[in-house]
Residue frames as a rotation matrix with the C-alpha (Angstrom) as fourth column:
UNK 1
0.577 0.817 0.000 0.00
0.817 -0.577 0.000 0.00
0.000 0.000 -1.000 0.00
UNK 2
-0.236 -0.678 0.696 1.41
0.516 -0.694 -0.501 3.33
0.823 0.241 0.514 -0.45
UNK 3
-0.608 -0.026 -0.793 1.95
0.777 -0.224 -0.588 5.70
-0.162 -0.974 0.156 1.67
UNK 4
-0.895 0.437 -0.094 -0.29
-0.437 -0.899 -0.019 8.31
-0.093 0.024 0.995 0.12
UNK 5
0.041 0.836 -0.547 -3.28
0.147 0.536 0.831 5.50
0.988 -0.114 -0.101 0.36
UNK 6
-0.494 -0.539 -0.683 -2.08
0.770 0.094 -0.631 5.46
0.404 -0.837 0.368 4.34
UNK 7
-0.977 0.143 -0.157 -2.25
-0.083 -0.938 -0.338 9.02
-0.195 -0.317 0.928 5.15
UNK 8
-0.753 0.658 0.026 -5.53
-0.100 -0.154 0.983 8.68
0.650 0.738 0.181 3.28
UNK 9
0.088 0.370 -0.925 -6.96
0.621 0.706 0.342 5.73
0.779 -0.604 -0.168 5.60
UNK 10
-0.600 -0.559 -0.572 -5.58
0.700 -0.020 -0.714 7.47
0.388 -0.829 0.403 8.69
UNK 11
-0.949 0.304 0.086 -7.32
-0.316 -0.909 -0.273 11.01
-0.005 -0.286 0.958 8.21
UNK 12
-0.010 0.987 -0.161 -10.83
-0.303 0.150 0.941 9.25
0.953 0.058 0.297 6.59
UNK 13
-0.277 0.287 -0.917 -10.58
0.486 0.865 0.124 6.94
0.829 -0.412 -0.379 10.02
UNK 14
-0.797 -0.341 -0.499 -9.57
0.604 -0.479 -0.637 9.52
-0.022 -0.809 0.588 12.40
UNK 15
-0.546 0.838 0.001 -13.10
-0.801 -0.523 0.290 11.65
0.244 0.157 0.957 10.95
UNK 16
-0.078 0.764 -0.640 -15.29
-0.086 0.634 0.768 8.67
0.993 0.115 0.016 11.68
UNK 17
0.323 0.416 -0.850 -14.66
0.844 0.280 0.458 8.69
0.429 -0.865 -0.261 14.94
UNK 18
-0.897 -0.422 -0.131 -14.08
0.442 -0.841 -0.313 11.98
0.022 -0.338 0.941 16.42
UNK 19
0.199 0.938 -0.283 -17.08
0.979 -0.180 0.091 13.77
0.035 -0.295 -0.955 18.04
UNK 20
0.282 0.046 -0.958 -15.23
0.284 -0.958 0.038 17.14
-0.916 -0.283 -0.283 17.26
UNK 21
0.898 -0.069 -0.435 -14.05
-0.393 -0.572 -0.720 18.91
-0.199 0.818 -0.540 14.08
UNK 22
0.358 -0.933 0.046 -10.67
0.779 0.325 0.537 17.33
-0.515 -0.156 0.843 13.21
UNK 23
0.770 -0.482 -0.419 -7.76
-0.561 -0.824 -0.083 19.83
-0.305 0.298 -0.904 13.05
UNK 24
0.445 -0.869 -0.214 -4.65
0.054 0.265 -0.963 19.65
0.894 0.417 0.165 11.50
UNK 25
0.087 -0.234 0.968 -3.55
-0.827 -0.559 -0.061 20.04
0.556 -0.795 -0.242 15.15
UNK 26
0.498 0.642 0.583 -5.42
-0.764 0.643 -0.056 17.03
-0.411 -0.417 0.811 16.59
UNK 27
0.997 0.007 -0.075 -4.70
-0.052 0.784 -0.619 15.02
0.055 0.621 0.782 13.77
UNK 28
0.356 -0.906 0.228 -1.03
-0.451 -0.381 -0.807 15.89
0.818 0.184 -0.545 13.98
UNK 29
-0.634 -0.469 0.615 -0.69
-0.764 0.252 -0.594 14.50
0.123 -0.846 -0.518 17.90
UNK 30
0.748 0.285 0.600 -2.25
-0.458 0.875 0.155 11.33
-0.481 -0.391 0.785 17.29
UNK 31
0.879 -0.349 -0.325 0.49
-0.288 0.155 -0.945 10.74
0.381 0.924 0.036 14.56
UNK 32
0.836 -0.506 -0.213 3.65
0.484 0.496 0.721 9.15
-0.260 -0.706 0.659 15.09
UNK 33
0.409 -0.440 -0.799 7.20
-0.239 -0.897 0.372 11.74
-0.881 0.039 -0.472 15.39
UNK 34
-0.797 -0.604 0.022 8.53
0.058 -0.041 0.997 12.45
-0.601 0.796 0.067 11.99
UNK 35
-0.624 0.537 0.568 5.14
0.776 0.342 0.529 11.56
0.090 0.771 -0.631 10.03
UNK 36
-0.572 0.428 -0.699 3.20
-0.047 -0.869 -0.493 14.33
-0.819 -0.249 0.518 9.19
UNK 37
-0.435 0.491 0.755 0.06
0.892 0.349 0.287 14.53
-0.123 0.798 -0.590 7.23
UNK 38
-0.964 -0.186 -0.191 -1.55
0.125 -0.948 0.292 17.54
-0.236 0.257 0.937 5.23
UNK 39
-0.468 0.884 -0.025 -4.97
0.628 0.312 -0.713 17.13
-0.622 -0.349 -0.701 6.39
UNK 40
0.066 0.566 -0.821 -6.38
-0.523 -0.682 -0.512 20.16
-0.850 0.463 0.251 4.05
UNK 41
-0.369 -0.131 -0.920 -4.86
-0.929 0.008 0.371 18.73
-0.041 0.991 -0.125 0.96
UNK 42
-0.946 0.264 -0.189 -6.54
0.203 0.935 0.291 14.46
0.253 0.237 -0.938 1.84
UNK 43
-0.247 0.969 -0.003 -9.58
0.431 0.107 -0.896 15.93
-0.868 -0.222 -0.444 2.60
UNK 44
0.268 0.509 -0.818 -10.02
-0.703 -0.477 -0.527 17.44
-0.659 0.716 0.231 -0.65
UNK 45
-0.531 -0.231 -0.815 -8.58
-0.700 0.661 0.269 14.27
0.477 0.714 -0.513 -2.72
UNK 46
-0.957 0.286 0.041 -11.11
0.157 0.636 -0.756 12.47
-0.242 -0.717 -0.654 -0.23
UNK 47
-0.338 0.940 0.049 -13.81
0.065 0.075 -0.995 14.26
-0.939 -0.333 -0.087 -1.34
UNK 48
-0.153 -0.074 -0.986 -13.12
-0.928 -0.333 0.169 13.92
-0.340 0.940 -0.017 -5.02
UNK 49
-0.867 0.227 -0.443 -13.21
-0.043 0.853 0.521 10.08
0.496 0.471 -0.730 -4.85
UNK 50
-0.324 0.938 0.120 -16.93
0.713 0.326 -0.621 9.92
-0.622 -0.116 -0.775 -2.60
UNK 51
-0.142 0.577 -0.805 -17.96
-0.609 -0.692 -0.389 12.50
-0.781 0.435 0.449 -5.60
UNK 52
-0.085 0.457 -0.886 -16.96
-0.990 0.065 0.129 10.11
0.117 0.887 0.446 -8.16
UNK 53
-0.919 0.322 -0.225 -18.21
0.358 0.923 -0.141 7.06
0.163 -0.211 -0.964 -6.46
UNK 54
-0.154 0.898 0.412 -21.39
-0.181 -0.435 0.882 9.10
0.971 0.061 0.230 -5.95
UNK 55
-0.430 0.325 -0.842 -21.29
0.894 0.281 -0.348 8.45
0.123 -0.903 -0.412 -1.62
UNK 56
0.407 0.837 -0.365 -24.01
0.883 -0.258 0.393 9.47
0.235 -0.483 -0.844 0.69
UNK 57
0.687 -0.117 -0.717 -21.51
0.553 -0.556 0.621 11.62
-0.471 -0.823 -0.317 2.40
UNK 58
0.585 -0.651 0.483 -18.72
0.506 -0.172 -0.845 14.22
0.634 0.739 0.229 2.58
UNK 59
-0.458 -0.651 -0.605 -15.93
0.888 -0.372 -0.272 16.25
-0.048 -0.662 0.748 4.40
UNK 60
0.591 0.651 0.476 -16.94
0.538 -0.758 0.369 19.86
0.601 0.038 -0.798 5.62
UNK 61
-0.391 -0.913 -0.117 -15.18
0.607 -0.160 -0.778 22.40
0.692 -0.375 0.617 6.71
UNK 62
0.696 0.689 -0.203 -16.22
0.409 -0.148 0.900 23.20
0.590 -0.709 -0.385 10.12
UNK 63
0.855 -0.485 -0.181 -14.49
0.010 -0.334 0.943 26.07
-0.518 -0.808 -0.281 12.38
UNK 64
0.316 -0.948 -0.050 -10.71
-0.889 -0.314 0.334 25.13
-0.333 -0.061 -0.941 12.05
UNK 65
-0.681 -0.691 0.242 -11.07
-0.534 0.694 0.482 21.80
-0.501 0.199 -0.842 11.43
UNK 66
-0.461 0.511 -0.726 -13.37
-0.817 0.075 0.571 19.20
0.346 0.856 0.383 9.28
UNK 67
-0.213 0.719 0.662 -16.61
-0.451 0.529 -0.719 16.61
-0.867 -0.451 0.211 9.67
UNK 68
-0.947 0.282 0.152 -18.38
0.320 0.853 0.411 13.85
-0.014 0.438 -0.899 7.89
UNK 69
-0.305 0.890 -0.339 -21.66
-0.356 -0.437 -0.826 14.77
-0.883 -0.131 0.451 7.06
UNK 70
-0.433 0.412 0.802 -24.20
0.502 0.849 -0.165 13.02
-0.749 0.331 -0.574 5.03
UNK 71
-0.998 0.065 0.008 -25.88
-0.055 -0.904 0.424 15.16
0.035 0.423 0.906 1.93
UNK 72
-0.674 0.736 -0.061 -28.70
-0.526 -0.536 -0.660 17.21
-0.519 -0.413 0.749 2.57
UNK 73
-0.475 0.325 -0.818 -30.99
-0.739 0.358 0.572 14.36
0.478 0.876 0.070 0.24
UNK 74
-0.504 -0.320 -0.802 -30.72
0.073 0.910 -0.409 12.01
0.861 -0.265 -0.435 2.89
UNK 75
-0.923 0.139 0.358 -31.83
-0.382 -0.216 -0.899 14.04
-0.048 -0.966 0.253 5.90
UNK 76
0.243 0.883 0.402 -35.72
-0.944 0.120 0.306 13.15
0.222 -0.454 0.863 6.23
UNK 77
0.533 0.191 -0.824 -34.86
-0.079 0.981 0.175 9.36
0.842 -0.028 0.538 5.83
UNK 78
-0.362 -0.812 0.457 -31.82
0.043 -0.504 -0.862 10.08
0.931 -0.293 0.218 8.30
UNK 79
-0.558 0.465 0.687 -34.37
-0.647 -0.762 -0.009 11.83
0.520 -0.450 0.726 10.55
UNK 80
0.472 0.873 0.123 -36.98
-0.830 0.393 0.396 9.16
0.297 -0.289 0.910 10.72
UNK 81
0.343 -0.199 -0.918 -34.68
0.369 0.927 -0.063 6.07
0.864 -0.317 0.392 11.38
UNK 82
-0.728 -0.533 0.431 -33.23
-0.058 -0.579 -0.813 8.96
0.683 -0.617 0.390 14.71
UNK 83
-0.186 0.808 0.559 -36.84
-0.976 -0.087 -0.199 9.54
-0.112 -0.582 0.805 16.11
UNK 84
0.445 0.275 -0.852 -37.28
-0.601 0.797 -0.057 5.79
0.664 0.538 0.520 15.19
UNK 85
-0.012 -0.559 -0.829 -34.81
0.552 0.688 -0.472 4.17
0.834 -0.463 0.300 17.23
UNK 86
-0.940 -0.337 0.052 -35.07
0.031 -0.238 -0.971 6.98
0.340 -0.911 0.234 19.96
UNK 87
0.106 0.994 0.039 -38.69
-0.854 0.071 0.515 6.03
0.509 -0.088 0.856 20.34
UNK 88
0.331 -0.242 -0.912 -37.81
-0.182 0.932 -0.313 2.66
0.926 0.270 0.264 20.84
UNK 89
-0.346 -0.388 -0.854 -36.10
0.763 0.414 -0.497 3.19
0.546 -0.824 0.153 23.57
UNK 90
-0.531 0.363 0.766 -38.56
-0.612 -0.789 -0.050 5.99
0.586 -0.496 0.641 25.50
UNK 91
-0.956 0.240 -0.168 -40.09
0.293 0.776 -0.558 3.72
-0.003 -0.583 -0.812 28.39
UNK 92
-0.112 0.946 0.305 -43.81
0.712 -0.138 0.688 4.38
0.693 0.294 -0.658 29.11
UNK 93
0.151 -0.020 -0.988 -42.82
0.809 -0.573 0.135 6.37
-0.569 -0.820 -0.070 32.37
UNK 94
-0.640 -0.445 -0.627 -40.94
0.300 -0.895 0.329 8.75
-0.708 0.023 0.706 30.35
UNK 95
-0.778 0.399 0.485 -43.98
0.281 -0.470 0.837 9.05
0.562 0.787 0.253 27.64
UNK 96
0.253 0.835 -0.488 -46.43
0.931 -0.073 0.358 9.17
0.263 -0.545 -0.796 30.56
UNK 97
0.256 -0.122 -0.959 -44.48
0.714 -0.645 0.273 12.27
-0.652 -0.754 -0.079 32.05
UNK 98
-0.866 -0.385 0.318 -43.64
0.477 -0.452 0.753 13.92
-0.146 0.804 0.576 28.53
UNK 99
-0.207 0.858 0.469 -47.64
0.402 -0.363 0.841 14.14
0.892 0.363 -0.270 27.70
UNK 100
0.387 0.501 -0.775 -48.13
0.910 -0.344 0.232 15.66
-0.150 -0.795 -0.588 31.55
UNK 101
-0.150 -0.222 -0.963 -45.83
0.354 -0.922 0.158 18.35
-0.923 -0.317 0.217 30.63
UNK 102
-0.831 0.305 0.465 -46.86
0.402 -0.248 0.881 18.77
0.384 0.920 0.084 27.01
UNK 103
-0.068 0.809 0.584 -50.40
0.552 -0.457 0.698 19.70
0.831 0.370 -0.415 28.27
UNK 104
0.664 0.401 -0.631 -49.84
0.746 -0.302 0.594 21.58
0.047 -0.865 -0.499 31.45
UNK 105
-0.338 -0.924 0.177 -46.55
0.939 -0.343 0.006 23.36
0.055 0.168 0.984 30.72
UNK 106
-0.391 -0.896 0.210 -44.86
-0.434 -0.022 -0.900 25.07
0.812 -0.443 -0.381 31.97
UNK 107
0.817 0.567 0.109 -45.53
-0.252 0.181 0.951 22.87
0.519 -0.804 0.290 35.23
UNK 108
-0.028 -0.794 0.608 -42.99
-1.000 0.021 -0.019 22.28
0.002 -0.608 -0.794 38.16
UNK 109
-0.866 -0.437 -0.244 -41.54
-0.344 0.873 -0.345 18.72
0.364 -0.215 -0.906 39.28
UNK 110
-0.943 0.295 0.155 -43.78
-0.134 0.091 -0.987 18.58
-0.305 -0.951 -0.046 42.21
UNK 111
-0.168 0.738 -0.654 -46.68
-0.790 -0.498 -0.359 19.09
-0.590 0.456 0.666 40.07
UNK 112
-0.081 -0.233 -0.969 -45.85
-0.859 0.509 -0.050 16.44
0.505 0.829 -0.241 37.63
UNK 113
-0.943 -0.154 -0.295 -45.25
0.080 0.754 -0.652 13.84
0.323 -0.638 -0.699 40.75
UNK 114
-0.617 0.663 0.424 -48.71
-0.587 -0.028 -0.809 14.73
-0.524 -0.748 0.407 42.19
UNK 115
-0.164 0.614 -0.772 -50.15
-0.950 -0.309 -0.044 14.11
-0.266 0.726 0.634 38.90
UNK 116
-0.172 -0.270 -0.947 -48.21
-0.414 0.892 -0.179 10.49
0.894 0.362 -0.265 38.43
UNK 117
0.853 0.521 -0.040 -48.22
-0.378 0.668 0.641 9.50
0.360 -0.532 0.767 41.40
UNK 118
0.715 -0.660 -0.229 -44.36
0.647 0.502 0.575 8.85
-0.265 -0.559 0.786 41.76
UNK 119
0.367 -0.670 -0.645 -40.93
0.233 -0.605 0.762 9.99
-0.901 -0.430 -0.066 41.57
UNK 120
0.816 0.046 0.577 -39.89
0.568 0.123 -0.814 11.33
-0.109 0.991 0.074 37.95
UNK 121
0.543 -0.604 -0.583 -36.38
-0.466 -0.795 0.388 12.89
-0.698 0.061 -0.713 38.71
UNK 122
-0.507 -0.776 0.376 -34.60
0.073 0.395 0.916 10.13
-0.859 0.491 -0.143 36.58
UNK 123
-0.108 0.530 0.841 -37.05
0.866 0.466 -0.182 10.80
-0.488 0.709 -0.509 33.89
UNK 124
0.741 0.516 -0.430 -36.69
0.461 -0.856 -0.233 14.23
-0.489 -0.026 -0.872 33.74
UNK 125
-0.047 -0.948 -0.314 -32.97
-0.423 -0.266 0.866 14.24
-0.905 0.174 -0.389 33.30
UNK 126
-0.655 -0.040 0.754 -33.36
0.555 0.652 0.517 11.54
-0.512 0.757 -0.405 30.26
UNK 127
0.519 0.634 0.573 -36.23
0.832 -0.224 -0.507 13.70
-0.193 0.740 -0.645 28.87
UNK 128
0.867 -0.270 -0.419 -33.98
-0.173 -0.951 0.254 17.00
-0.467 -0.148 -0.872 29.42
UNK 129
-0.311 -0.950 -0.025 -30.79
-0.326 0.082 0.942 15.17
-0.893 0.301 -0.335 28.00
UNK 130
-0.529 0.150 0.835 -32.66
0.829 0.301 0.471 14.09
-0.181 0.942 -0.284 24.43
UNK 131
-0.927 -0.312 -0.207 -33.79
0.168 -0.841 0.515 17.59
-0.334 0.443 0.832 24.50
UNK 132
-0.480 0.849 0.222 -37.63
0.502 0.058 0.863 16.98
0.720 0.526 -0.454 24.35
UNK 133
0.777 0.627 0.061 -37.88
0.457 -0.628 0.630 19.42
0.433 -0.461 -0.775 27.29
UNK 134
-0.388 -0.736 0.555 -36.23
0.320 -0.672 -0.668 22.30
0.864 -0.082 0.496 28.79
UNK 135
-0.349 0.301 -0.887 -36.50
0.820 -0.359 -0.445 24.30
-0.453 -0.883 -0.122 32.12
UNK 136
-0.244 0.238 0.940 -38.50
0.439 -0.837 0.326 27.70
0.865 0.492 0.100 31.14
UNK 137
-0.216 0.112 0.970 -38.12
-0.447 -0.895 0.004 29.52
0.868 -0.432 0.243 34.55
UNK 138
-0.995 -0.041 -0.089 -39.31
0.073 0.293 -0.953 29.03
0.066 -0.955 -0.289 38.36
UNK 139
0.036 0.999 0.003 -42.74
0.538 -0.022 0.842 28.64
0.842 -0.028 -0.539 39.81
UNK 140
-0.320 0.028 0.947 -43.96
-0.585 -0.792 -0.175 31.29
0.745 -0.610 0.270 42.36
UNK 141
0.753 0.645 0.132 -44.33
-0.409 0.302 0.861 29.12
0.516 -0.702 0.491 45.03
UNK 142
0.837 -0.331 0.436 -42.45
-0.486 -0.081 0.870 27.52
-0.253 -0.940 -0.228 48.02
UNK 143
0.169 -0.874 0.456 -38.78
0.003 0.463 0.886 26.61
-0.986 -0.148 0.081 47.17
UNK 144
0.331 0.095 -0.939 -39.70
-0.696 -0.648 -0.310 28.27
-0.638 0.756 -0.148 43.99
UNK 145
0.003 -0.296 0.955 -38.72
0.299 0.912 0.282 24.94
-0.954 0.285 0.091 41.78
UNK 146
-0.966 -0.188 -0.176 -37.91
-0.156 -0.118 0.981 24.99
-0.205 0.975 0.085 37.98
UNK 147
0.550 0.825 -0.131 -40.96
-0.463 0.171 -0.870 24.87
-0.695 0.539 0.476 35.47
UNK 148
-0.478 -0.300 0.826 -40.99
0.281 0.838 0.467 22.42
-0.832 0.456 -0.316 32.55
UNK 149
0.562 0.616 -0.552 -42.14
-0.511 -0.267 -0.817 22.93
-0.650 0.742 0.165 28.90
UNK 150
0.534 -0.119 0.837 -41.65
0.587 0.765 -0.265 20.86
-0.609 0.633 0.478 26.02
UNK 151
-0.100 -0.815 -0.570 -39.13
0.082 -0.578 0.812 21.91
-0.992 0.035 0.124 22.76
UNK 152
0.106 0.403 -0.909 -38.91
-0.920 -0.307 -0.243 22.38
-0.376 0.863 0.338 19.57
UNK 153
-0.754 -0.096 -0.650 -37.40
-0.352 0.895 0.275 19.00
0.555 0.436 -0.708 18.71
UNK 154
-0.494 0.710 0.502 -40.36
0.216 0.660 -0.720 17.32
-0.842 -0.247 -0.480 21.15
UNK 155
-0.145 0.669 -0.729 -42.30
-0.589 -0.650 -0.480 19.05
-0.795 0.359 0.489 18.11
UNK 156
-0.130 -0.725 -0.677 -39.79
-0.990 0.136 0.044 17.45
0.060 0.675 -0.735 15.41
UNK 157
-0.898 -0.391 0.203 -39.76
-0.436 0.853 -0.285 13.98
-0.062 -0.345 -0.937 17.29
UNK 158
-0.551 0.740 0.385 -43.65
0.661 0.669 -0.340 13.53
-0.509 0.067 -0.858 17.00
UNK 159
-0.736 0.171 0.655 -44.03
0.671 0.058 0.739 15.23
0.088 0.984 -0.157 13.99
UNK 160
0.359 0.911 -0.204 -46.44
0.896 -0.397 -0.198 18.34
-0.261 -0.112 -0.959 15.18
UNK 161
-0.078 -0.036 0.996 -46.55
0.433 -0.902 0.002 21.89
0.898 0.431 0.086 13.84
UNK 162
-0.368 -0.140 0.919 -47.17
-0.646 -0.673 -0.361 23.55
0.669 -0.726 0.157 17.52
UNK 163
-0.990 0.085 0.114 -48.74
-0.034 0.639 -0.769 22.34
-0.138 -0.765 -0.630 20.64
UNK 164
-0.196 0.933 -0.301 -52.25
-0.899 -0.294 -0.325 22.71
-0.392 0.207 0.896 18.94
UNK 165
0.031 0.220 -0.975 -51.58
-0.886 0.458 0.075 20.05
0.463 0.861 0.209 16.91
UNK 166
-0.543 0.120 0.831 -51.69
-0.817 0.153 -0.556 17.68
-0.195 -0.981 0.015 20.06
UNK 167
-0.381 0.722 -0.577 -53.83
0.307 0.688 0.658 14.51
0.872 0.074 -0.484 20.04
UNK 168
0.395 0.892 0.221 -56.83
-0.342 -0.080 0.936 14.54
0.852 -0.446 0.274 22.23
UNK 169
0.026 -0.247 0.969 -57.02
-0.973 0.216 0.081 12.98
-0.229 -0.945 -0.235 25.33
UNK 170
0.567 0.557 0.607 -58.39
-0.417 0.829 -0.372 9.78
-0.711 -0.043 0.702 24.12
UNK 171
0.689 -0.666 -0.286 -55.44
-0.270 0.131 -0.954 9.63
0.673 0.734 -0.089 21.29
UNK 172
-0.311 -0.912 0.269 -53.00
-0.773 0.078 -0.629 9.53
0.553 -0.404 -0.729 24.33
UNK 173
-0.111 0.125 0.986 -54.68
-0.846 0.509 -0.160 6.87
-0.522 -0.852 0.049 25.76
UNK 174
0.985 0.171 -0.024 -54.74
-0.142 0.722 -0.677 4.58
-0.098 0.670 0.736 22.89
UNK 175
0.178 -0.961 -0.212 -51.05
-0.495 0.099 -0.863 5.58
0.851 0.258 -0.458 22.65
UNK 176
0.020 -0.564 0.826 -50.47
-0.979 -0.177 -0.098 4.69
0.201 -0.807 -0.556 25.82
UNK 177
0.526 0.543 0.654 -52.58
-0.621 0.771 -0.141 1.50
-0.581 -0.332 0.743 25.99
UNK 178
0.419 -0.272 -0.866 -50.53
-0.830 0.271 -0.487 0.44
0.367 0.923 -0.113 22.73
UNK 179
0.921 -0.388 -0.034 -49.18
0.389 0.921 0.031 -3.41
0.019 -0.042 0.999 22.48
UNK 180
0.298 -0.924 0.239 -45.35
0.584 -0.021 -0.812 -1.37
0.755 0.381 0.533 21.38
UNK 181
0.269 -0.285 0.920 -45.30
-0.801 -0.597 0.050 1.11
0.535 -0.750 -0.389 24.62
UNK 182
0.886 -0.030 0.463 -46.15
-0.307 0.710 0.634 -1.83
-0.347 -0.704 0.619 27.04
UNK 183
0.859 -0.466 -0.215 -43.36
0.511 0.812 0.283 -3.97
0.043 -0.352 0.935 25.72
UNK 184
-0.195 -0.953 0.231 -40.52
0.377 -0.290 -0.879 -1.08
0.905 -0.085 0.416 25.58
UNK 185
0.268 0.244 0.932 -41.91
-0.702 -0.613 0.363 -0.19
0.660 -0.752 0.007 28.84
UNK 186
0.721 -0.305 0.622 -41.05
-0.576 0.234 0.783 -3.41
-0.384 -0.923 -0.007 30.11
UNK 187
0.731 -0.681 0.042 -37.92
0.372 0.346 -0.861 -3.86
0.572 0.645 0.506 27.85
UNK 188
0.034 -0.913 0.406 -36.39
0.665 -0.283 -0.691 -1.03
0.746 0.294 0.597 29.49
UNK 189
0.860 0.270 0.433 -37.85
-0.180 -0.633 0.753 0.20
0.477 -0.726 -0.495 33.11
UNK 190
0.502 -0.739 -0.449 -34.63
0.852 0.512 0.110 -1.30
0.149 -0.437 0.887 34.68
UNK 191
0.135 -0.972 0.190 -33.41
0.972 0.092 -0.217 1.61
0.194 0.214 0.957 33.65
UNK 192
-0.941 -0.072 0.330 -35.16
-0.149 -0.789 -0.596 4.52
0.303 -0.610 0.732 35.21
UNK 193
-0.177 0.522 -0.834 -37.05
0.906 0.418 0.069 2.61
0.385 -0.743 -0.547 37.83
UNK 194
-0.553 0.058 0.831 -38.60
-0.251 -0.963 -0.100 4.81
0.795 -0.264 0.547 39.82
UNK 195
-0.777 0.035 -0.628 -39.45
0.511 0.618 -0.598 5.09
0.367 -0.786 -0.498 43.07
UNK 196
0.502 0.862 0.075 -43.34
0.717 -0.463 0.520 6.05
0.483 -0.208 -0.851 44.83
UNK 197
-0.200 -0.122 0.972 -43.15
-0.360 -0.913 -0.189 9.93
0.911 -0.388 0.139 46.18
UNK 198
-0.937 -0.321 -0.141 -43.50
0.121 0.080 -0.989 9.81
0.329 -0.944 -0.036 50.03
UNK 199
0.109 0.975 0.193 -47.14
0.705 -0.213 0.677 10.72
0.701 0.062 -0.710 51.24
């Protein structure tokens, strides 16, 4: 193999797995002393062969340094296999406490727990770390606790134009009742079990 195939491999590999822009910097101190690759010039003879192979994807120049990124053709399908597989793994706890703050929002913790019936801090963090809710201020009341409200991607993730576009009540209970909640509900409570509020 040459060495300008090498360098090639090294930089395409070193983008696939990097969760930041690769710099010539970066790329430069994973490398071993003496060897030194010119990371501007293989990303542009990189993206000349996935043009004429016709691939999904391509380099981008991002900041200071460069990404993989799929072309813009691709996103809806892209999209739906994302909300697809993170469905999949949403338990029924966390879709039970998603639709309390979808219609009551902005509502506090405490609020939410009266409503279920149990504790929902590990469900909050997991709904707050996939970004289908946010904190949108305090509530005027004792110990003045965070309020909840849904986002734009909760919009994105079940496909609605605003919070009008809601299902009924009786829609969320069919969802809920569903044969595919129940079994990822007991595929995956293990994992934010939750425990009854105190009385």
């Amino acid at each position: 193999m040459k060495e300008h195939d090498i360098d090639t491999g090294i930089v395409e590999a070193m983008l696939m797995v990097s969760d930041t822009p690769l710099t010539q910097k970066k790329l430069q101190a994973c490398l071993d002393e003496g060897h030194r690759i010119n990371i501007d010039k293989t990303v542009e003879h990189l993206n000349d062969e996935y043009k004429n192979r016709n691939r999904s994807f391509y380099i981008t120049k991002v900041s200071d340094g460069y990404q993989i990124v799929t072309h813009k053709k691709y996103e809806t399908l892209i999209r739906r296999l994302i909300h697809k597989s993170m469905r999949s793994r949403l338990t029924y706890a966390a879709l039970e406490t998603l639709s309390v703050i979808a219609y009551k929002q902005p509502i506090s913790k405490p609020e939410i727990e009266r409503i279920r019936g149990v504790n929902c801090s590990a469900v909050l963090n997991t709904l707050i770390e996939r970004e289908l809710i946010t904190v949108r201020g305090r509530a005027d009341a004792p110990g003045r606790p965070l309020l909840y409200a849904t986002t734009e991607e909760f919009l994105r993730y079940f496909g609605l134009n605003s919070p009008d576009d809601l299902p009924r009540s009786r829609e969320l209970n069919e969802l809920f009742q569903s044969k595919e909640y129940r079994a990822t509900e007991k595929g995956t409570v293990s994992a934010e079990s939750e425990k009854s509020v105190e009385p």
